[in-house]
KELUM-612559 format. One record per residue: residue in one letter; chain; x, y, z of N, C-alpha, C, CB in turn. Coordinates in Angstrom, 3 decimals. Glycine has a CB too. Layout:
KELUM-612559
(a,A,(X,Y,Z),(X,Y,Z),(X,Y,Z),(X,Y,Z))
...
//
This chain:
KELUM-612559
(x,A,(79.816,86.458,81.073),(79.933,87.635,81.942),(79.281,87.364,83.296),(79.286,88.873,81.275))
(x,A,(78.009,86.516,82.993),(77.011,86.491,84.376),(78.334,85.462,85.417),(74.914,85.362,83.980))
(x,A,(78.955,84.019,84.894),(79.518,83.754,85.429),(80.662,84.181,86.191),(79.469,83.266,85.003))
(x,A,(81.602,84.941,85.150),(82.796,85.911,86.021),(82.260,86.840,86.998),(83.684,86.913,85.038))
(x,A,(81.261,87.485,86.678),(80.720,88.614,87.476),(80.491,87.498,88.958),(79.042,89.499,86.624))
(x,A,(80.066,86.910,88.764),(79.395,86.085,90.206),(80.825,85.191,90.671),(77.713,84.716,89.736))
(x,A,(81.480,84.749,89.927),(82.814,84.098,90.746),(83.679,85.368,91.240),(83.898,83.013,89.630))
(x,A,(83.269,86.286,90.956),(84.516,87.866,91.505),(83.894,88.168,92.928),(84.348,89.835,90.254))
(x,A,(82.335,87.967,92.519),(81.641,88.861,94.093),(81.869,87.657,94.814),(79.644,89.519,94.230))
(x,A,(82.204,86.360,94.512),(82.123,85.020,95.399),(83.469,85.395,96.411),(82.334,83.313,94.322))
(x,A,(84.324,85.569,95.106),(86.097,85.930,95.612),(85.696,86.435,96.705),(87.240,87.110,94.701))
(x,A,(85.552,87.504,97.110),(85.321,88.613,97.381),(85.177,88.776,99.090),(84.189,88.946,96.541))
(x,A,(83.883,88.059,98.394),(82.829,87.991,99.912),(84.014,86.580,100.621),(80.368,87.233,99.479))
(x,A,(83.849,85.265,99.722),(84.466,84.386,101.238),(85.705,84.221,100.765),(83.759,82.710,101.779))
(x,A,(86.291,84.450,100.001),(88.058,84.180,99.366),(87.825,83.280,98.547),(89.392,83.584,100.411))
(x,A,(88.927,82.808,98.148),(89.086,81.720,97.133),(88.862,80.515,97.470),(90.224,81.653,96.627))
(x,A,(89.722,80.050,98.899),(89.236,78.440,99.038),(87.546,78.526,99.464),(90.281,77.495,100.497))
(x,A,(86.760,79.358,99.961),(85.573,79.174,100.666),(84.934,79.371,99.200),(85.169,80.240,102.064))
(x,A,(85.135,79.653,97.927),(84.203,79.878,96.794),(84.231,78.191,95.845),(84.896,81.451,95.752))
(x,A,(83.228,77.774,95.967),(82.735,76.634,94.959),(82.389,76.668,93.897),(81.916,76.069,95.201))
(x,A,(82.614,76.237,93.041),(82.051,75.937,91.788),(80.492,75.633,91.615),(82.766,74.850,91.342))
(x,A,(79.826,74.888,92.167),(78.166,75.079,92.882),(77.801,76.610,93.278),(78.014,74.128,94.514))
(x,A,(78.691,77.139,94.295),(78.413,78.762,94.468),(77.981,79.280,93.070),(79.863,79.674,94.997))
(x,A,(79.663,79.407,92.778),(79.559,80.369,91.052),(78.345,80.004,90.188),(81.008,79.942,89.836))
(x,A,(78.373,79.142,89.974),(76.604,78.713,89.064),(75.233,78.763,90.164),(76.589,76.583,88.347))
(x,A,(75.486,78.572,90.872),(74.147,78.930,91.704),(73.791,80.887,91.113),(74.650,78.709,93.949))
(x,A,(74.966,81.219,92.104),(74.601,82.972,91.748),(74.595,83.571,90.385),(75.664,83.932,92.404))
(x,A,(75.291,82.566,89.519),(75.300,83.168,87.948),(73.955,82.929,87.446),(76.427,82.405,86.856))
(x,A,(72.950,81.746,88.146),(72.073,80.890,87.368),(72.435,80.291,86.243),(71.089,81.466,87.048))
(x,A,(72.904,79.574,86.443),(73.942,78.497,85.157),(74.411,77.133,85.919),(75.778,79.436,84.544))
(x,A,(74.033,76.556,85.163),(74.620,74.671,85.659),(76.233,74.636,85.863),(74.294,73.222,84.071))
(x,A,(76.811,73.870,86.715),(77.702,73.660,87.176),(78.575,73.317,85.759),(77.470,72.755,88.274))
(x,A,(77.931,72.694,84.970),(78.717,72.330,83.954),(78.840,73.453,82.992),(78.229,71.148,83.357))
(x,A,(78.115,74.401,83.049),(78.059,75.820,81.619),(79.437,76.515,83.069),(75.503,77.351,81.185))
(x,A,(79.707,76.738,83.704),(80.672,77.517,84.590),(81.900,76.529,83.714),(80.444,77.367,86.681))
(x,A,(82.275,75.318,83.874),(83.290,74.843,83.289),(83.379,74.957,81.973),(83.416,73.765,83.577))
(x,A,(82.455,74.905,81.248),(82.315,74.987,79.993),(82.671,76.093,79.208),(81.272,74.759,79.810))
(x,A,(81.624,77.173,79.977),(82.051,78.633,79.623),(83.489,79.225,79.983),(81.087,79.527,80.304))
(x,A,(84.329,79.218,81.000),(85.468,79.774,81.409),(86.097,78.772,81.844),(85.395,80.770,82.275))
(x,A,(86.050,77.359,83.184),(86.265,76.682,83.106),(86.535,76.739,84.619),(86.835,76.468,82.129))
(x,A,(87.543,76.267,85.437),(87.738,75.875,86.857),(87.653,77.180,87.835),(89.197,75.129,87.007))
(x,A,(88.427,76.542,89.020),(88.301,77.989,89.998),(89.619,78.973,89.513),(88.487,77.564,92.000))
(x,A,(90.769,78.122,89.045),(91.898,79.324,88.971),(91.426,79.996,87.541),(93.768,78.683,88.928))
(x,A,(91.178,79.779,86.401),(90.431,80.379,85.191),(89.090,81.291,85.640),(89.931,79.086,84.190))
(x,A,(88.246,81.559,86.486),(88.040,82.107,87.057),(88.429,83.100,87.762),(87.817,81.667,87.244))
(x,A,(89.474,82.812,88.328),(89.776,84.195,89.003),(90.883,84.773,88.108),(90.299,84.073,90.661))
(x,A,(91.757,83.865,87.298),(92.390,84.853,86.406),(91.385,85.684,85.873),(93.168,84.245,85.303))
(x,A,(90.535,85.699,84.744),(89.367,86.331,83.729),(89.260,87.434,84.969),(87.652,85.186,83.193))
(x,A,(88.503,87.044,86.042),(87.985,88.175,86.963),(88.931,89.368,87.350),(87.565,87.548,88.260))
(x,A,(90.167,88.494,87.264),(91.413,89.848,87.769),(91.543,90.470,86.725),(93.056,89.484,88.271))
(x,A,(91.382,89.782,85.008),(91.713,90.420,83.702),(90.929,91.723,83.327),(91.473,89.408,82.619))
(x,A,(89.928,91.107,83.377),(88.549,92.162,83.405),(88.555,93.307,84.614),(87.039,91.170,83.692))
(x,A,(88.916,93.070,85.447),(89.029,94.120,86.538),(90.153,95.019,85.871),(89.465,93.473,88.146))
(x,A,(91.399,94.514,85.765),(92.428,95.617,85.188),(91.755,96.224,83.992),(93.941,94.972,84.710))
(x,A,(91.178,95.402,82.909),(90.832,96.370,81.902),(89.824,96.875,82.298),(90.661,95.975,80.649))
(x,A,(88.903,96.853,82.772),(87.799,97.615,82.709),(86.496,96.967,81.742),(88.330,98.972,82.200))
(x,A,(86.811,95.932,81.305),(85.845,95.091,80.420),(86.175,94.026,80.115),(85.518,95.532,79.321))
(x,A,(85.216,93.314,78.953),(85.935,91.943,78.590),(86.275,91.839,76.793),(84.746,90.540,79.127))
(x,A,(87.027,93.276,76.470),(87.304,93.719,75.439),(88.101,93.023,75.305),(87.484,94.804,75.243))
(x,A,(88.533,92.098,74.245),(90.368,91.374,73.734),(91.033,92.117,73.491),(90.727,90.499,72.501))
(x,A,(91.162,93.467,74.193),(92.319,94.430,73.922),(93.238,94.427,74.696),(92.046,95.645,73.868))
(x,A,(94.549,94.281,75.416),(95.325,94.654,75.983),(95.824,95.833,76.527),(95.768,94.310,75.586))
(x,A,(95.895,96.197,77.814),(95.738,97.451,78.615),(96.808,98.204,77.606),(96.157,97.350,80.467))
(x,A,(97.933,97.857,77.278),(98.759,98.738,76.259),(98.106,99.055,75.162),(99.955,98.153,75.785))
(x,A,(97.283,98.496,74.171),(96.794,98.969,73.504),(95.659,99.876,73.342),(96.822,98.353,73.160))
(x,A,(95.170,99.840,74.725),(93.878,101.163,74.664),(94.639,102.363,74.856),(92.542,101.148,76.016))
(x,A,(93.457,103.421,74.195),(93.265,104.697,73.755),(94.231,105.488,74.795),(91.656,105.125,73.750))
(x,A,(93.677,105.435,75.671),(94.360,106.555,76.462),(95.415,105.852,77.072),(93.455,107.328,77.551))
(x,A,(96.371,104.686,76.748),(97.622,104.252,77.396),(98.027,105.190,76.011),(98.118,102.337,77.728))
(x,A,(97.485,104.369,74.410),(98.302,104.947,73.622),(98.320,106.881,73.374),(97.952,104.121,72.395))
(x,A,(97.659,107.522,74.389),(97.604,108.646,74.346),(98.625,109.544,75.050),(96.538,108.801,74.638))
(x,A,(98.794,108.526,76.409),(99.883,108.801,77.565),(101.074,108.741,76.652),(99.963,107.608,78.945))
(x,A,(101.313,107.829,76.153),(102.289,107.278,75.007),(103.040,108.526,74.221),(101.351,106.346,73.829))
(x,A,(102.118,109.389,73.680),(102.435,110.225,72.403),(102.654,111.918,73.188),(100.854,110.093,71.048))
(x,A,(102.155,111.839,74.171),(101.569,113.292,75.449),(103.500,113.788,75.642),(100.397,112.347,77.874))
(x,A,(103.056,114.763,75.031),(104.651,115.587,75.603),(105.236,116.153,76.440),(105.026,116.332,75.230))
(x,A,(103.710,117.084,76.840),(103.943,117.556,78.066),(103.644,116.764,79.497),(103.277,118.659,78.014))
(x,A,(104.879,117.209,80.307),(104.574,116.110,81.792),(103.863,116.610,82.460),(105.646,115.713,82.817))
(x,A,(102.990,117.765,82.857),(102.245,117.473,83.902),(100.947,117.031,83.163),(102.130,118.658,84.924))
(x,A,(100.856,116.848,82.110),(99.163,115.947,81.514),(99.746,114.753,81.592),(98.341,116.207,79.651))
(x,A,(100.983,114.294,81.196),(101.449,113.164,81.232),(101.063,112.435,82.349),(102.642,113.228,81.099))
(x,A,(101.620,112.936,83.544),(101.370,112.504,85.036),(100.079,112.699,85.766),(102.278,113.169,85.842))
(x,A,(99.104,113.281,85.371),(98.314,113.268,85.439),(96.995,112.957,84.913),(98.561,113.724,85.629))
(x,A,(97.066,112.483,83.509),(96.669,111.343,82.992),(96.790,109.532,83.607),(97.333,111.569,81.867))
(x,A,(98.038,110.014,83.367),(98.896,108.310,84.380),(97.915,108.067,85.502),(100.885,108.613,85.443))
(x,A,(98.040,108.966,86.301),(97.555,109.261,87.943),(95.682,108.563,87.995),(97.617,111.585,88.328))
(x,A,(95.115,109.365,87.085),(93.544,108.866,87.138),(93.779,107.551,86.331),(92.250,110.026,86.333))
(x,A,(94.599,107.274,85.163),(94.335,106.019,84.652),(94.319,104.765,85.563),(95.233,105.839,83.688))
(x,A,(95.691,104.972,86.327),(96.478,103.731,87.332),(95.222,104.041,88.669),(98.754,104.208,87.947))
(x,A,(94.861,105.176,88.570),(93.772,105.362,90.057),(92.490,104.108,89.661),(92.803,107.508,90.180))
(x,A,(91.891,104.625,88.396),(90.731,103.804,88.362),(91.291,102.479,88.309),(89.770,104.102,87.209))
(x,A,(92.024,101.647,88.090),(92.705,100.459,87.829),(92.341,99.951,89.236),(94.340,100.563,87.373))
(x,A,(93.153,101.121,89.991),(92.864,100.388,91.825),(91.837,100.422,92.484),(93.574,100.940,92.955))
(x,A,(90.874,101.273,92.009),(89.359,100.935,92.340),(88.785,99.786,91.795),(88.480,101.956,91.921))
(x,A,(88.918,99.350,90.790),(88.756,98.353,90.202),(89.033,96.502,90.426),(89.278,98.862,89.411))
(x,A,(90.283,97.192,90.929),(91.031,95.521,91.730),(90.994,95.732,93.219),(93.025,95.124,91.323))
(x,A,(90.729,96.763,93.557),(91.162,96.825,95.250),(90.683,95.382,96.355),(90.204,98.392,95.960))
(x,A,(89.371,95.488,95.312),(88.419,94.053,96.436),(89.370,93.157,96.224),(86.600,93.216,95.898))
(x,A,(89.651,92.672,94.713),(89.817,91.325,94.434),(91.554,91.262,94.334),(88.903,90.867,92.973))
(x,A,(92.317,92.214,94.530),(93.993,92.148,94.777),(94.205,91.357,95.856),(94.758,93.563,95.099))
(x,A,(93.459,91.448,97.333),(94.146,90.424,98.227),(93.526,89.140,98.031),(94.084,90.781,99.724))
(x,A,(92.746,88.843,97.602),(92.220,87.113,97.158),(93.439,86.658,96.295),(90.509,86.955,96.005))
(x,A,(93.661,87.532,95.192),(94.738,87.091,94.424),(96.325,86.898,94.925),(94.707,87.970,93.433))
(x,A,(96.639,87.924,95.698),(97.980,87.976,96.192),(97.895,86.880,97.331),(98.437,89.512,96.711))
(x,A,(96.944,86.956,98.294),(96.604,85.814,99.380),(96.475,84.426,99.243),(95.511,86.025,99.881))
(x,A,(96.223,83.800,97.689),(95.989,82.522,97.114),(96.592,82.389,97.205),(95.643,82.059,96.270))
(x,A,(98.221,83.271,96.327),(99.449,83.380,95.540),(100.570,82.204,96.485),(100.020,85.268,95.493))
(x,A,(100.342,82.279,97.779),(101.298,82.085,99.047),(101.029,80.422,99.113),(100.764,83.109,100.688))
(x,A,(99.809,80.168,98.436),(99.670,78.737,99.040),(99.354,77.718,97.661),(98.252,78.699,100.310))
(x,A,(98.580,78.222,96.276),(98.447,77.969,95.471),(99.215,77.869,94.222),(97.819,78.337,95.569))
(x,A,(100.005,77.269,93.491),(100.812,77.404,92.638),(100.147,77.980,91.224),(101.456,76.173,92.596))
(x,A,(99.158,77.486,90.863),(98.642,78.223,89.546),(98.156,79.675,89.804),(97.386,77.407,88.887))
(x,A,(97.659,79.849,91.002),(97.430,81.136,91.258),(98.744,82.213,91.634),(96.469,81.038,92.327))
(x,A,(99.712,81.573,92.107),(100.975,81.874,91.992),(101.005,82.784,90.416),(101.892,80.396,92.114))
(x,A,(101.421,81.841,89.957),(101.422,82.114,88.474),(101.066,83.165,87.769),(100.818,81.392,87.954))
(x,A,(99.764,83.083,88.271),(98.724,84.603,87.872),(98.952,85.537,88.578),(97.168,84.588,88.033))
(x,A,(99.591,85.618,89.733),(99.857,86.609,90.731),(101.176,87.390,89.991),(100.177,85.866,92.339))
(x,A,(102.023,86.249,89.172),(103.803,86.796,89.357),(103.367,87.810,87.587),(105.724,84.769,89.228))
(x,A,(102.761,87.125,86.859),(102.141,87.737,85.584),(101.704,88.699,85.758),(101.246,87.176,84.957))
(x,A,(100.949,89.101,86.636),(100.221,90.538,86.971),(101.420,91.864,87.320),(99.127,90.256,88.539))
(x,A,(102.514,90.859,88.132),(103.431,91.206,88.815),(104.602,91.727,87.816),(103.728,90.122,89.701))
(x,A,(105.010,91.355,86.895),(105.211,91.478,85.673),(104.853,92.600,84.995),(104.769,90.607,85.188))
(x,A,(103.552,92.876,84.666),(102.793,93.545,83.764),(102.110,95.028,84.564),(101.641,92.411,83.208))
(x,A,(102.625,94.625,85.707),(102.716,96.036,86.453),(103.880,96.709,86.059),(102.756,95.945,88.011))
(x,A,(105.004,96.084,86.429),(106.532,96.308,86.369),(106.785,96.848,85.011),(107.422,94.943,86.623))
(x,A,(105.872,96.016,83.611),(106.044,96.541,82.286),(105.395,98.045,82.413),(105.292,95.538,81.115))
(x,A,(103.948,98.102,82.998),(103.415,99.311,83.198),(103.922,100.675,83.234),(102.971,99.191,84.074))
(x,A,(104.496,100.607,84.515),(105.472,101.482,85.212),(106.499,101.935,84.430),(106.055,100.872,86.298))
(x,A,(107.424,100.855,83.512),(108.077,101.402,83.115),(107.711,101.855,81.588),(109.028,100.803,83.426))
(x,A,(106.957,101.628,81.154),(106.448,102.398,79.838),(106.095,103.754,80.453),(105.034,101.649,79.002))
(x,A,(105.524,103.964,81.153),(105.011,105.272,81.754),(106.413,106.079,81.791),(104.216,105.076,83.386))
(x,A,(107.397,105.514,82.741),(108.939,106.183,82.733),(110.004,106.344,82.213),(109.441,106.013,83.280))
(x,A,(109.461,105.460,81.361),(110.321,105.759,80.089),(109.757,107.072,78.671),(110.388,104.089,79.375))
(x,A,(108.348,106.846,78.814),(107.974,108.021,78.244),(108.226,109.359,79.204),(106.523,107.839,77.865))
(x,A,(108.337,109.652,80.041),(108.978,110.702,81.166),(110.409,111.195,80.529),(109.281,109.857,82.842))
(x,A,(111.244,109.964,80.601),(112.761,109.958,79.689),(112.843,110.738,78.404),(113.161,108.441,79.176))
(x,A,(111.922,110.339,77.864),(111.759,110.690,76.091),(111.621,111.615,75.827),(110.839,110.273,75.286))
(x,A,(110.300,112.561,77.054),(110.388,113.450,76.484),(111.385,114.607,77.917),(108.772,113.733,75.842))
(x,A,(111.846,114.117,78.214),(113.325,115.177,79.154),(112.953,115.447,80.448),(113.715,116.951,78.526))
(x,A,(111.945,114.585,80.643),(110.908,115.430,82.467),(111.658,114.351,83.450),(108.283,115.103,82.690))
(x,A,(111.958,113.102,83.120),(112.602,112.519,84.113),(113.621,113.261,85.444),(113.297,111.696,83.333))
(x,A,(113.656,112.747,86.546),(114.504,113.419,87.352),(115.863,113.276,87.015),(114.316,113.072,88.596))
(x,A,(116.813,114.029,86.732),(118.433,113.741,86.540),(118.602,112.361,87.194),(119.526,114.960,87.352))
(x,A,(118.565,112.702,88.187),(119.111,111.584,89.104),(118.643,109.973,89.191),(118.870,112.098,90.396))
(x,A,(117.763,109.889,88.316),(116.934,108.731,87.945),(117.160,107.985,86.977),(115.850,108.993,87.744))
(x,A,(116.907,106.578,86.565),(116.938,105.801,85.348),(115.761,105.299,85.698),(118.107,104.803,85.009))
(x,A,(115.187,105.336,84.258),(114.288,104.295,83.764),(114.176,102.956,84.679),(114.778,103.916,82.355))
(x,A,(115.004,102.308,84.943),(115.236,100.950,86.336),(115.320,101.173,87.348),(116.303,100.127,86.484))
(x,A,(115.571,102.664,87.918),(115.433,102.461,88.861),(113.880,103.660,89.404),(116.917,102.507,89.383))
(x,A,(113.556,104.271,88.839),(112.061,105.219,88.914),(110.892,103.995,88.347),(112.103,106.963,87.551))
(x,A,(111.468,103.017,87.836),(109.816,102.511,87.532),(109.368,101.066,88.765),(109.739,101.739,85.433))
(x,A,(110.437,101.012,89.644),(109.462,100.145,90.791),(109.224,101.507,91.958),(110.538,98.413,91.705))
(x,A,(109.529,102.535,91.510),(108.684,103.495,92.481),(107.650,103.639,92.018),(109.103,104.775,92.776))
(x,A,(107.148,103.783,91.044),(105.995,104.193,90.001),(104.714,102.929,90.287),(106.733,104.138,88.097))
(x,A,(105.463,101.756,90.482),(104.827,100.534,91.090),(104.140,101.002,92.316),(105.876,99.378,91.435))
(x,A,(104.490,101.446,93.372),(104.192,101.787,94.311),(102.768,102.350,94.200),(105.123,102.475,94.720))
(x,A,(102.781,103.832,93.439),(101.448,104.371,93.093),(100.363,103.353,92.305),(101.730,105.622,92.191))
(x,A,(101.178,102.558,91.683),(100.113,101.309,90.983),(99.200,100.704,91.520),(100.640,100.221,90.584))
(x,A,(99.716,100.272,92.946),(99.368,99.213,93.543),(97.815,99.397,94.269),(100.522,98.905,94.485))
(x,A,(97.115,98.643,94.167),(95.892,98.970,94.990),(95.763,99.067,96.798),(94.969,97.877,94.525))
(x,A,(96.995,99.066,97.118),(96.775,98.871,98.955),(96.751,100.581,99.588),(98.565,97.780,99.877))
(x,A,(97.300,101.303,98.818),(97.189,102.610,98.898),(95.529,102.846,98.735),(98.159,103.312,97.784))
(x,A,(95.178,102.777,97.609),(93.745,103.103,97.273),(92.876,102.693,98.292),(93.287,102.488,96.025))
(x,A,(93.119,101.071,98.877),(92.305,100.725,100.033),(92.708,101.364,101.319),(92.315,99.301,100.215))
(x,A,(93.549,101.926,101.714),(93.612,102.523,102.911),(93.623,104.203,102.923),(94.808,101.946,103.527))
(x,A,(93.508,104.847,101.442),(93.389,106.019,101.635),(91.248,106.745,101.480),(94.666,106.544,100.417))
(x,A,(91.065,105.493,100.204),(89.750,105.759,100.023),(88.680,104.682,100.507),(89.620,106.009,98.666))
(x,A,(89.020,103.969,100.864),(87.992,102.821,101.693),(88.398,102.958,102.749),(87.961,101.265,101.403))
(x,A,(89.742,102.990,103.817),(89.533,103.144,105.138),(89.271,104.406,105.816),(90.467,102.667,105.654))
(x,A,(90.367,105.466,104.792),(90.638,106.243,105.530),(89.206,107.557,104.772),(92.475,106.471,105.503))
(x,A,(88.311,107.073,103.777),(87.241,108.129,103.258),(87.327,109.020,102.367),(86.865,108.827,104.053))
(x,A,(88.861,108.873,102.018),(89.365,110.230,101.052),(88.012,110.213,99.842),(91.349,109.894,100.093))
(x,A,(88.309,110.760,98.893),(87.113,111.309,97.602),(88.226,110.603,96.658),(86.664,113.498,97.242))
(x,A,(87.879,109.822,95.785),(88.340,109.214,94.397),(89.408,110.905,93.926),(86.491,108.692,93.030))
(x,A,(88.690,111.798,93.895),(88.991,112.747,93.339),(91.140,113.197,94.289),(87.329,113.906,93.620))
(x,A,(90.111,113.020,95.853),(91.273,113.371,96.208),(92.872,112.716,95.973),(90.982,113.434,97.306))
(x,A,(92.258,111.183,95.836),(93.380,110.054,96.049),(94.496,110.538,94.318),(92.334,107.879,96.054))
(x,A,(93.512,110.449,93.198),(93.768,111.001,91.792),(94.803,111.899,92.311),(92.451,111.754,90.911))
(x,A,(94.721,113.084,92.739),(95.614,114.701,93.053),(96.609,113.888,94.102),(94.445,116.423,94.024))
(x,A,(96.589,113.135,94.628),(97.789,112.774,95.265),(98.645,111.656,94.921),(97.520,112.615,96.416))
(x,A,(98.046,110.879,94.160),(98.696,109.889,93.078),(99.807,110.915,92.058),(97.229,109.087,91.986))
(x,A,(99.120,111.952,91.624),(99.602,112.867,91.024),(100.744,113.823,91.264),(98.797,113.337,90.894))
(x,A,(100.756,113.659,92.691),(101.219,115.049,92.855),(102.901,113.865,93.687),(99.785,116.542,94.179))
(x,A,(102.147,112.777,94.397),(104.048,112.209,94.837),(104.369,111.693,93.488),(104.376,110.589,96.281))
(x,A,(103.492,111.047,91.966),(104.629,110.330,90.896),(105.544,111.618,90.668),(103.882,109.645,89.175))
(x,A,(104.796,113.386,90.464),(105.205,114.549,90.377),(106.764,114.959,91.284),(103.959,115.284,90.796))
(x,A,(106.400,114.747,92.348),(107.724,114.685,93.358),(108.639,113.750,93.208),(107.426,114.502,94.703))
(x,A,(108.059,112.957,92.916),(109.266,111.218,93.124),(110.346,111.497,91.698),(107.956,108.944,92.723))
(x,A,(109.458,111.660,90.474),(109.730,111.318,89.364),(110.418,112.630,88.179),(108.428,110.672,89.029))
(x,A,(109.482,113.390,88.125),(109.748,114.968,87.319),(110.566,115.386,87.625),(108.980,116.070,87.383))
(x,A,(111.120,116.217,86.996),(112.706,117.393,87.274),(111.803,118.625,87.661),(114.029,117.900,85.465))
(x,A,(112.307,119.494,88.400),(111.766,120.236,89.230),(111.421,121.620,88.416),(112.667,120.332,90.427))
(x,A,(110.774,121.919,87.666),(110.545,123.397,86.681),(111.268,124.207,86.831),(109.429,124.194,86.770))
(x,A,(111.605,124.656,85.640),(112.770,125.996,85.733),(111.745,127.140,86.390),(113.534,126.640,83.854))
(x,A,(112.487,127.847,86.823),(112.329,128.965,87.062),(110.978,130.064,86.325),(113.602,129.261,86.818))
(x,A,(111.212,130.285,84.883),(110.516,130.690,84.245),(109.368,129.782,83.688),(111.210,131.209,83.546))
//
């Protein structure tokens, strides 16, 4: 943990090519050789660091299999639905916001980091559409929508560049960004309430 934790703030602070392997064990306090040993190079490193950032720990669980994905999962009604979604995918982007452009920024010049970039890229895309397809299931989807084509909008709200320019540049409140995550998947995505 001491090591990932200290190769993420390394990311961070000078990017990926400016972070050393000497760095990471210096700030972890660990020999150059327990950093390889324990996790292993610079791209194993920043994968783990991006892994742990999406989950929220260094649980061997898979973001589909925790509690409250499988809760979103079973939720009938859409506005808890979407608003569950909304704070889940919110904290996600607080979480990666620092370390998303190290990763996407490697992606352009690095091939293994590539790799880890298009996987993430992927597993967003799976994200999204589990979310919109449970929308489908239970009848809240917009008419006018499919499952393929509402879940790279849904991407959109995923993504952490929103989060960095609404609550790190622009000051919003965590709270506020949540209610507006909420309220365009609400517009983009939901069928519009009857009447009664």
């Amino acid at each position: 943990r001491a090591v990932v934790r200290a190769a993420e703030e390394l990311f961070v602070e000078r990017g990926y090519a400016g972070t050393t392997i000497d760095a990471v064990a210096e700030r972890a306090g660990v020999s150059r050789k327990t950093v390889f040993t324990s996790v292993g190079g610079k791209a194993e490193l920043l994968k783990l660091a991006w892994d742990w950032a999406l989950a929220g720990d260094d649980e061997p669980l898979d973001v589909a299999s925790r509690p409250v994905v499988q809760s979103m999962m079973a939720e009938r009604d859409p506005v808890r639905l979407v608003g569950t979604w909304a704070a889940f995918v919110s904290e996600i982007s607080a979480r990666v916001a620092d370390l998303h452009p190290v990763l996407s920024g490697t992606a352009r010049s690095d091939p293994e980091i590539a790799a880890i970039d298009e996987t993430s890229e992927r597993n967003l895309l799976g994200g999204a559409t589990a979310f919109v397809a449970r929308l489908a299931a239970i009848g809240a989807l917009r008419e006018d929508l499919t499952v393929g084509t509402a879940a790279p909008q849904a991407t959109l709200l995923m993504d952490p560049m929103p989060y960095r320019r609404l609550v790190r540049r622009a000051g919003w409140s965590f709270e506020d960004y949540v209610a507006w995550v909420a309220a365009t998947a609400s517009a983009m995505l939901l069928r519009p309430a009857s009447p009664e």
